[in-house]
C-alpha positions in Angstrom: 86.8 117.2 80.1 90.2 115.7 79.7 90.3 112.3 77.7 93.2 109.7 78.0 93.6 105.7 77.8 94.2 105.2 81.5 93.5 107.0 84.9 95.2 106.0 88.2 93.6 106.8 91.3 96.3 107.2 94.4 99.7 108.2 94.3 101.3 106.4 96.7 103.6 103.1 95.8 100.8 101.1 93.6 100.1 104.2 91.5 103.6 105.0 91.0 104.9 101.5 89.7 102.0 101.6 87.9 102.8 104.3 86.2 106.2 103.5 85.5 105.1 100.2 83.8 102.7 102.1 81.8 105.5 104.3 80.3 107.1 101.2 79.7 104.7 101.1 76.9 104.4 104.6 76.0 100.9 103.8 77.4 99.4 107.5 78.1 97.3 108.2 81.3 97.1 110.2 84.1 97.7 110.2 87.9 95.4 111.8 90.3 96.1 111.9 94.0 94.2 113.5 96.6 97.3 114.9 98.7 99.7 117.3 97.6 102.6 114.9 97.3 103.0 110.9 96.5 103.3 108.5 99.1 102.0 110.8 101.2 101.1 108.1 104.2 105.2 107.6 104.3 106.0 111.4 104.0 103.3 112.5 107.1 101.3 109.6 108.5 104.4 107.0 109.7 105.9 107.4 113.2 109.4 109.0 113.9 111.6 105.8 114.0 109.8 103.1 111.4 112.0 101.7 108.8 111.3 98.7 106.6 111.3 95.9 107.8 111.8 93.7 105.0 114.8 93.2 103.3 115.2 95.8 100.6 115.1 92.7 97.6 111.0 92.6 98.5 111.0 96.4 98.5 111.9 97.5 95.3 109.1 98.9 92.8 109.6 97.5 89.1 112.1 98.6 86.3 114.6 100.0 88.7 115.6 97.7 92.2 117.5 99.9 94.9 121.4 100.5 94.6 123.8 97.4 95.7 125.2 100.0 98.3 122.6 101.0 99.2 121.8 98.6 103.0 120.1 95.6 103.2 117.3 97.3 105.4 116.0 100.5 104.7 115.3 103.2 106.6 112.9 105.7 105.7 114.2 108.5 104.8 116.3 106.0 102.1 113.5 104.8 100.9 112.0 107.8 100.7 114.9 109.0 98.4 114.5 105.9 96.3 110.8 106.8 95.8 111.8 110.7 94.5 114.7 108.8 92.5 111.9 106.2 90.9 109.4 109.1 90.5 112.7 111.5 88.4 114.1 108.4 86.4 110.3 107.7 85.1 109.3 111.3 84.3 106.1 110.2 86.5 104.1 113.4 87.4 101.4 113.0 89.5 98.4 115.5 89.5 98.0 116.8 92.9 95.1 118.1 95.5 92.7 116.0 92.9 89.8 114.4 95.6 88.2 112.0 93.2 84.3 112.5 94.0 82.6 109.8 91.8 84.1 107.4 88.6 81.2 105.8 87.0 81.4 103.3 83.5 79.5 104.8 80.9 78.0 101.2 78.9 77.5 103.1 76.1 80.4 104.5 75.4 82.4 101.7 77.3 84.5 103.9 79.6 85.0 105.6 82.6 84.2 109.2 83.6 85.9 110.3 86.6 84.9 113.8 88.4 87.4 115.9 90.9 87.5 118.3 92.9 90.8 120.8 92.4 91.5 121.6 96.1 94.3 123.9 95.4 92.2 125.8 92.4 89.4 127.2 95.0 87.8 123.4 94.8 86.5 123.9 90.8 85.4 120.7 89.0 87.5 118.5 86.7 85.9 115.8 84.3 88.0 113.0 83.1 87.1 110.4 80.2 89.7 106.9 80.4 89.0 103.4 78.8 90.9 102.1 81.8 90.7 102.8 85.6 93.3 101.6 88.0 92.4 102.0 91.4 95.3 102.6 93.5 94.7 104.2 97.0 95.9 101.4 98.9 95.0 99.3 101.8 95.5 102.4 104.3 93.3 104.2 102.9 92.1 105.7 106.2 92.4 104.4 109.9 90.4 102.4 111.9 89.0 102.5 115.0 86.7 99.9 116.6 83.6 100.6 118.4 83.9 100.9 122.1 81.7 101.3 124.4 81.8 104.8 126.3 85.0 105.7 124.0 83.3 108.8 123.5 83.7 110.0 127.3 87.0 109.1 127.5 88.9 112.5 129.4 92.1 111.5 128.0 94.0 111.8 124.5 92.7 109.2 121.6 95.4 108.9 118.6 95.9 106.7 115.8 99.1 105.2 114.7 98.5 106.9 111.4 99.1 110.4 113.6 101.1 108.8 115.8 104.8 110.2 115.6 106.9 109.5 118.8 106.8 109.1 122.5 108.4 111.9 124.5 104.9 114.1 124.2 103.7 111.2 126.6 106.6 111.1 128.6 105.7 109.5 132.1 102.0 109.2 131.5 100.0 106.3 131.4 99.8 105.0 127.9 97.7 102.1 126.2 98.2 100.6 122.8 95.3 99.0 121.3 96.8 96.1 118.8 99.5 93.3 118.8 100.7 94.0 114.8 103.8 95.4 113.7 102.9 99.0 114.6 101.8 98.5 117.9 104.6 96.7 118.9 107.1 98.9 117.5 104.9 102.1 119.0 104.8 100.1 123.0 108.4 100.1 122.5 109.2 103.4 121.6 107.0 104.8 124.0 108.8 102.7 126.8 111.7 104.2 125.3 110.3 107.8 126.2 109.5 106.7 130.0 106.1 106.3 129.1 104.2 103.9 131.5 103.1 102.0 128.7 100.4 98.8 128.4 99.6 96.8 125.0 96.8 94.6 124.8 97.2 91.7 122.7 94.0 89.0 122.4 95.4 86.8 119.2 98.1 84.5 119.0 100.8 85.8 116.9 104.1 85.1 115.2 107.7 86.9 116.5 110.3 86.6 114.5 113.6 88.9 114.1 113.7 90.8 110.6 116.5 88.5 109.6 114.2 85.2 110.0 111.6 87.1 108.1 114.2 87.4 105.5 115.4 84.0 105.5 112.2 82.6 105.4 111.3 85.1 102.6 114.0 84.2 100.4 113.2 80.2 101.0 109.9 80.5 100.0 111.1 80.7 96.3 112.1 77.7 95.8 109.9 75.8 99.3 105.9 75.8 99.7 105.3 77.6 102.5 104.1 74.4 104.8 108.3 73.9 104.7 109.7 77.2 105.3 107.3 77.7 108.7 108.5 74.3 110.2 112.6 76.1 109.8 111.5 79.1 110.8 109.2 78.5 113.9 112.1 76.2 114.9 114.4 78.8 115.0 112.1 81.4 116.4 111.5 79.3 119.2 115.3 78.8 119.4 115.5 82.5 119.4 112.3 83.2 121.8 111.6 80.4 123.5 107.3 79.7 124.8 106.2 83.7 125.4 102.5 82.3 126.8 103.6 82.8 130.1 104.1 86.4 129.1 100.5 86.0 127.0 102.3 86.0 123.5 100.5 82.7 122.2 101.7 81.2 119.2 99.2 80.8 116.1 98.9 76.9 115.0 99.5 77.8 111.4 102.8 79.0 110.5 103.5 82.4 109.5 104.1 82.4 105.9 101.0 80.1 105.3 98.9 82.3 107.2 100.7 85.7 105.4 99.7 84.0 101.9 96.1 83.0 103.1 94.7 85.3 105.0 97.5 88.7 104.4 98.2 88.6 108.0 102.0 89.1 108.9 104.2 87.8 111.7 105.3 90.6 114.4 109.0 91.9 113.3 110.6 92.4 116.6 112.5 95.2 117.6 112.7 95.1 121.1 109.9 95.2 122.1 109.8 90.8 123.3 112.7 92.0 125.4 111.0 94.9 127.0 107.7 92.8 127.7 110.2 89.7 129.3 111.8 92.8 131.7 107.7 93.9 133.0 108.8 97.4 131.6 105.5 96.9 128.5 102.6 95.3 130.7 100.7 92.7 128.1 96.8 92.7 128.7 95.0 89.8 127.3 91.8 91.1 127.0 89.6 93.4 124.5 87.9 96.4 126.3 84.8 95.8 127.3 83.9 99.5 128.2 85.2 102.8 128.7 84.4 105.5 132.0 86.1 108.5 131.8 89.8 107.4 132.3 89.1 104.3 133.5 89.2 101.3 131.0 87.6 98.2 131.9 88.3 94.9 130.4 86.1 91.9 129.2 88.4 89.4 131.4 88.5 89.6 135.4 86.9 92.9 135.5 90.3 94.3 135.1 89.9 98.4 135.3 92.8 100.4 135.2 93.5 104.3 134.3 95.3 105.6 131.3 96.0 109.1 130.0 96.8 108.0 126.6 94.8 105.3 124.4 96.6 104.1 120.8 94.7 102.8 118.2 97.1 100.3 116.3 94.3 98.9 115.1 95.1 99.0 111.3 93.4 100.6 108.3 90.4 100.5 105.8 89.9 101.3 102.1 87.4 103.7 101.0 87.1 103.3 97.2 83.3 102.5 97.6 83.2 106.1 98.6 83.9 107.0 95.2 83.8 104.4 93.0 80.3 103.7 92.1 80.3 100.8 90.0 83.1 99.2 92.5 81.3 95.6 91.9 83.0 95.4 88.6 86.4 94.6 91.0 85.9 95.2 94.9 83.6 93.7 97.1 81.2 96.1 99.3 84.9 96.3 101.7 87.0 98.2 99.1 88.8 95.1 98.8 89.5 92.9 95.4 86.2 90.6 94.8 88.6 88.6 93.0 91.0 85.8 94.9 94.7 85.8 94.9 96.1 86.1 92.0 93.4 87.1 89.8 92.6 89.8 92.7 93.9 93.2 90.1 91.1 92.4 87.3 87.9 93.5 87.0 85.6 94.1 84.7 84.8 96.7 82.2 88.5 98.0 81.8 88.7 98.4 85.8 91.8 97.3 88.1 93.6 97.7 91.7 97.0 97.9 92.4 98.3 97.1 96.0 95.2 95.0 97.2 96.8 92.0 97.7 97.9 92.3 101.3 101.6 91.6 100.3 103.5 94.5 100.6 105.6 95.9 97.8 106.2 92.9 96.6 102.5 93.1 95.9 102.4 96.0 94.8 104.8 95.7 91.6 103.6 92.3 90.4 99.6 93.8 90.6 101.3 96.9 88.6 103.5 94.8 86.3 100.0 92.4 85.2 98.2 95.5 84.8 100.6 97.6 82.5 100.8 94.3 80.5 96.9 93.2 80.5 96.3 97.3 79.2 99.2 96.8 76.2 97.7 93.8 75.1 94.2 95.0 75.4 95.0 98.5 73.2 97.1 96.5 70.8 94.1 94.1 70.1 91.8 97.4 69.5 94.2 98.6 67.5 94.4 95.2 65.4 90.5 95.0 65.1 90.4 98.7 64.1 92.8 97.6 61.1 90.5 94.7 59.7 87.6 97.0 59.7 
């Protein structure tokens, strides 16, 4: 049994900003990640040509922003390199292949124990003691895919956008992508861009803007409420796009940086894709599926059928911390997710946290880890002052 002040669940971006804030403070604690490297959802689970999207001011982690040569918009392998360049400049070091199985609060000695499994060390049993946990396995925990009826006899080939690299594998084959968000956009287009015969359906209204109105309307929102920024940008956007109904791309009626602060939900960043659906080269279906035969889908509106080889599920991700944290109501609701409402969403109860839960990016993600670090100082320095008196 290993004792230390703080254990972080999840490498990935929240647990490595964390981290750095914590040796900001000579704080000591301990990583544990279930893969064996950090960010490991950027490293094997993103698709051959994503890049961020958002300017690289919103995508820095804290204590050390990305180079001023470096370009406005990253791609990934640069911001891969920024992450091994955060990870080396903060000495951060991560214990790998550690599947947390259970973390439990022990009331009477008023901290966590947290039991792994070693996956690398023929799976042996590790035990640690920390009078903080911060959980930090993210948002994408692991993928999801909805229920659908007769999904199970489907004869073709069911993939995930977390497994889903590029299109030439599907070249000239019937392909449908399941989602309207930023990934399944970007994936219709790319698999137009490999000759795949490619539908998307999209049911909700959503927002399309260009990365550059994103940033823009980014950047305005420090000194605007958000009610102000939307009226500029959907001006523009419309400017720039014009009424896509007719191509059934319906607009919300909130704007999209009210809706991203209220409900986490961001606008579509478009990278061709608008283009390829104006041309009839990305068929749009407005409809959810309302069964499955074989290849044949069949949708809820019209009785539309139609066959596909290929079925991507864009359809976004889950957290799983329930699975392992047991006494998860001390900060996440039975969903994984913060009980707590922005901005008090990182603080729980009983010396718990979570990093990265705020649906707001990396932006997110280093002002969660920044409150943390600071909320754990001032907690330790105030057992250390009480200890004194006594």
């Amino acid at each position: 049994m290993e004792v230390t002040d703080v254990v972080i669940v999840g490498a990935g971006p929240s647990g490595l900003a964390t981290s750095a804030c914590l040796t900001k403070y000579s704080i000591p604690h301990i990583i544990l990640e279930k893969h064996d490297c950090n960010v490991s959802l950027w490293r094997k689970h993103t698709y051959d040509r994503v890049n961020l999207h958002l300017a690289k001011e919103f995508c820095s982690l804290p204590l050390l922003p990305h180079s001023p040569s470096s370009p406005t918009f990253l791609s990934k392998s640069e911001f891969l390199d920024y992450i091994d360049n955060y990870v080396s400049h903060f000495n951060i070091s991560p214990r790998y292949n550690r599947t947390v199985d259970v973390a439990v609060f022990d009331g009477a000695e008023g901290k966590w124990r947290i039991e792994t499994t070693n996956t690398k060390e023929g799976g042996c049993r590790e035990a640690y003691v920390a009078k903080y946990v911060v959980v930090a396995t993210g948002e994408n925990s692991e993928e999801y895919i909805p229920e659908v009826s007769g999904l199970d006899s489907f004869e073709g080939e069911i993939v995930h956008s977390k497994n889903y690299k590029c299109g030439s594998k599907h070249k000239g084959k019937e392909v449908l992508v399941v989602g309207c968000g930023n990934s399944g956009m970007e994936i219709a287009y790319d698999l137009n861009e490999s000759q795949a015969r490619t539908s998307i359906v999209i049911r909700n209204p959503v927002h399309v803007l260009t990365r550059e109105l994103v940033h823009r309307g980014m950047s305005m929102m420090r000194y605007l409420p958000a009610q102000i920024v939307d009226v500029v940008i959907t001006f523009v956007a419309n400017l720039e796009y014009g009424d896509l109904s007719e191509y059934g791309i319906h607009r919300p009626s909130k704007g999209p940086f009210y809706l991203k602060q209220v409900t986490g939900r961001s606008p579509v960043i478009d990278v061709g894709t608008i283009q390829k659906i104006r041309d009839g080269e990305i068929k749009v279906i407005s409809s959810g599926i309302k069964r499955i035969e074989k290849k044949k889908v069949i949708f809820e509106k019209n009785n539309l059928e139609k066959d596909f080889d290929v079925i991507v599920f864009a359809t976004g991700y889950k957290s799983v911390a329930n699975n392992w944290l047991k006494d998860y109501k001390y900060v996440l609701n039975e969903k994984g997710m913060p009980k707590n409402e922005v901005p008090s969403h990182w603080k729980g109860e009983k010396g718990i946290y979570c990093a990265g839960l705020s649906r707001r990016g990396l932006l997110g993600v280093s002002m969660d880890a920044e409150a943390i670090a600071n909320d754990i100082n001032l907690s330790l320095k105030l057992v250390a002052q009480n200890s004194s008196y006594q």
